[in-house]
N, C-alpha and C positions, 0 to 999 in steps of 0.2 A: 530565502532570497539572496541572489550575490548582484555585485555591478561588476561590472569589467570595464575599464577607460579603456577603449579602443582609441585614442590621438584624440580627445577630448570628443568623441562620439561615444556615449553613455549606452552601457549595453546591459541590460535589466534581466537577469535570468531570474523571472519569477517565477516562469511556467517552464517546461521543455523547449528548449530552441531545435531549431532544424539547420543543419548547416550540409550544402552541398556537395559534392565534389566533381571538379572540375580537373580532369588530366590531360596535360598539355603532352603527352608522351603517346608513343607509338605503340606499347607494349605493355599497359596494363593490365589484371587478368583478366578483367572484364570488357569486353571490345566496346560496349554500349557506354562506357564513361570516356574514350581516348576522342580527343580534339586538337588536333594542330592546325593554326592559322587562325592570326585576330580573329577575322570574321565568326570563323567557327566558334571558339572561345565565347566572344559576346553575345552572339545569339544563341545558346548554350544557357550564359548568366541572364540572359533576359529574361528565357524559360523560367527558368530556377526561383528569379526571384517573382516573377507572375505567378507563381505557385507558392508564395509564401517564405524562400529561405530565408532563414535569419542571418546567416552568416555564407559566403561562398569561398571555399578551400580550392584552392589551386594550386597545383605541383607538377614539375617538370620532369621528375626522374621516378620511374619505376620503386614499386618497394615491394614488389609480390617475390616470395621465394625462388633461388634464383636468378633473378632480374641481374641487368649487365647496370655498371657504377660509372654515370658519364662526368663529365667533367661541371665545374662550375660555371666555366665559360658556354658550353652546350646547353645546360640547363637557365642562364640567365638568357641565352638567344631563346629559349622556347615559353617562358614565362611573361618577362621584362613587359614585352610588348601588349599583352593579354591584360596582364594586370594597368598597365596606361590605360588600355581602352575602355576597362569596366572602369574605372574610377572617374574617367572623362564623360562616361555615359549614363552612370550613374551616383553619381559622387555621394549620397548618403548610404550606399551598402556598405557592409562589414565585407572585408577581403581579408583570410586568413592565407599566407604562404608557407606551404608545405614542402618545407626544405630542411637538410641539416648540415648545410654551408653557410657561414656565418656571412660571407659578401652577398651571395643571393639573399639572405633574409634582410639583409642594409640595402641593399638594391630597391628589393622589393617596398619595404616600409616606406623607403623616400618618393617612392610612385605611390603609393596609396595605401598599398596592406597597412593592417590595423589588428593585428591577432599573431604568432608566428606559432608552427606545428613543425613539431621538432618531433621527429618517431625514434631518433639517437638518442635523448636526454643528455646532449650536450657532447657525445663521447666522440663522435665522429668527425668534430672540431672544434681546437680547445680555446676558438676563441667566439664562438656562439653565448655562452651564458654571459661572460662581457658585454658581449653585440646588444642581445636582447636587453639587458640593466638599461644600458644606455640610451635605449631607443624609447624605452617607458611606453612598452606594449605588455599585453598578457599573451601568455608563454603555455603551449598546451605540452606538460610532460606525459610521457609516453613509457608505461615498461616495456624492456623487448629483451632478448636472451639472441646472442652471436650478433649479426651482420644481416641483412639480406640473404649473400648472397652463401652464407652457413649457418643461418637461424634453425633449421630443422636439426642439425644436430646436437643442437642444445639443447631442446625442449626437454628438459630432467628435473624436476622438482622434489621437493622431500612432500610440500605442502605448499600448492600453486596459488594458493590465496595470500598465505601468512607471508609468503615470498613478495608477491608481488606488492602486500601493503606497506612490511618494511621499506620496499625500495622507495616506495611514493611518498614516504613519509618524512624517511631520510634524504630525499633529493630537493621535496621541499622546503626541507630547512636551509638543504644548502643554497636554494635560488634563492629565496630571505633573505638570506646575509648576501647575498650578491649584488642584490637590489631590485631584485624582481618582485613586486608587488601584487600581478594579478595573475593565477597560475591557476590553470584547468589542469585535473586529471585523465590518466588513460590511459586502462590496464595492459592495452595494447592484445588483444585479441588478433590469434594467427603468429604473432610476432616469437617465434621460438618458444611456441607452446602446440601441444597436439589438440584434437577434436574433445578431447576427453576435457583436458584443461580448462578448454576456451568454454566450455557447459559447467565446468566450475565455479568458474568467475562470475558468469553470467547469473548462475545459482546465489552465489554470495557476491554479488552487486552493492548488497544495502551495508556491508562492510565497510567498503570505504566511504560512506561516508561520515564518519569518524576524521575523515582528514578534514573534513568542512571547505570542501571546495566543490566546483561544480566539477559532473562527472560526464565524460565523454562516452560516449558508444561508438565504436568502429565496426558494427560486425557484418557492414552491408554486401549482399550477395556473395560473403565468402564462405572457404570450403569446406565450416563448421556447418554452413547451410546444405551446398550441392552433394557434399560426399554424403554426408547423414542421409538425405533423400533422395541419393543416386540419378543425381541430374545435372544440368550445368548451369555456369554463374548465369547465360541468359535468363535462367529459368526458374531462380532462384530469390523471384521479389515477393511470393505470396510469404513463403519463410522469413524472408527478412522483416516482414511487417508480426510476423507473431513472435518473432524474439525480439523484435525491437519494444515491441508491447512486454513482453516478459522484464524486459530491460528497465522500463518504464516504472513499473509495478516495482522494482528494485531499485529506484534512488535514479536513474540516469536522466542528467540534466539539460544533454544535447546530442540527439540523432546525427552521425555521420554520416549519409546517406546517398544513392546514385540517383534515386528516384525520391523529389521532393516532394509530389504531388500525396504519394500514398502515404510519403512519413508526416506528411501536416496529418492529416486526414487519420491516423493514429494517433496521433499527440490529443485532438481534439476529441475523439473516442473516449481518450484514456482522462482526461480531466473532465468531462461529462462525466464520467463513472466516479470521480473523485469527490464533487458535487458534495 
């Protein structure tokens, strides 16, 4: 079992949480997650949390391969406002901001977020691991290989696991000493690794937890899913619930998910089978 102080909202990860996502952006690769406009946004997180999330992820800027790099001031106009309205609407959810600009994540914390998702691990600005110390949130680190917008030409490993746990292990310690307190993992699936990798990881799940943290899964409707079964991200939620279940069975301690409904509705599967 872990706690995470979310801003003195206590967050108990005893069982598998479910956490949403919520894209404030025009260009995600999945068109069924993109929402611009409060309105949109909040009745979005209404859903979401009528369905059980435990947490809801919201991010303004593209991270899919390729994707274009907007600015901080773009992404604080498409977030900011989103994150006020859930918090005004429903002031006991968990809001995580998924950003890797340190003003947008200070922005965001002071409106309400309570989690920050960092898919940089600090590299994309050097003054985020500061930010995050100082705000005495829990910090979800993330491996990735290149940028967005040149991660696929990284994807080169000797050994894609042993890689990825050094990095998580050693960047843990550096947010320790930084002051960061409560820190999820996240081997970062997709993120400058191939199809082949990302079913590695997934394979050896139960590895990391040797770091003794809670474990993130990112793997929802992406193209470790559609390429394998030659379909697209629409049509890629039956897959996402059997590796998410595979995931499950391997240590992971919170579904990242587009579709909250079918990943409760696993979580609860999988801990009946635990019984």
């Amino acid at each position: 079992m872990f706690t995470l102080n979310c801003k003195g909202k206590l967050l108990v990860v005893d069982k598998p949480l479910v956490m949403g996502i919520i894209n404030a952006t025009p260009d995600s690769f999945y068109t069924g997650s993109r929402f611009s406009g409060t309105d949109n946004i909040l009745l979005q997180a209404e859903k979401m949390l009528n369905e059980g999330a435990d947490i809801l992820d919201i991010g303004g800027q593209s991270t899919r391969p390729g994707s274009v790099l907007i600015t901080v001031e773009e992404e604080l106009k498409r977030v900011l406002p989103g994150v006020k309205a859930i918090i005004k609407e429903f002031p006991e959810s968990i809001l995580s901001i998924d950003s890797f600009y340190a003003e947008v994540v200070k922005e965001a914390v002071c409106a309400g977020a309570s989690i920050v998702n960092d898919i940089s691990a600090g590299s994309m600005d050097n003054k985020m691991i500061e930010t995050v110390a100082s705000l005495s949130v829990p910090y979800i680190l993330m491996h990735r290989k290149g940028t967005p917008q040149n991660m696929k030409e990284h994807a080169v490993y000797e050994n894609v696991t042993s890689e990825v746990l050094d990095f998580l292990i050693a960047k843990s310690n550096e947010l320790k000493q930084a002051g960061i307190q409560d820190i999820i993992i996240d081997p970062g699936f997709g993120f400058g690794k191939t199809i082949e990798h990302n079913f590695m990881l997934l394979k050896n799940l139960s590895v990391f937890k040797m770091i003794d943290k809670p474990i993130l899964l990112g793997i929802s409707r992406k193209s470790m899913i559609y390429k394998t079964l030659g379909i697209t991200a629409e049509d890629a939620l039956h897959g996402t619930s059997v590796l998410n279940t595979i995931g499950l069975m391997n240590g992971a301690s919170i579904l990242r998910v587009h579709d909250v409904k079918e990943a409760k509705e696993t979580v609860e599967l999988f801990i009946a089978m635990s019984k």
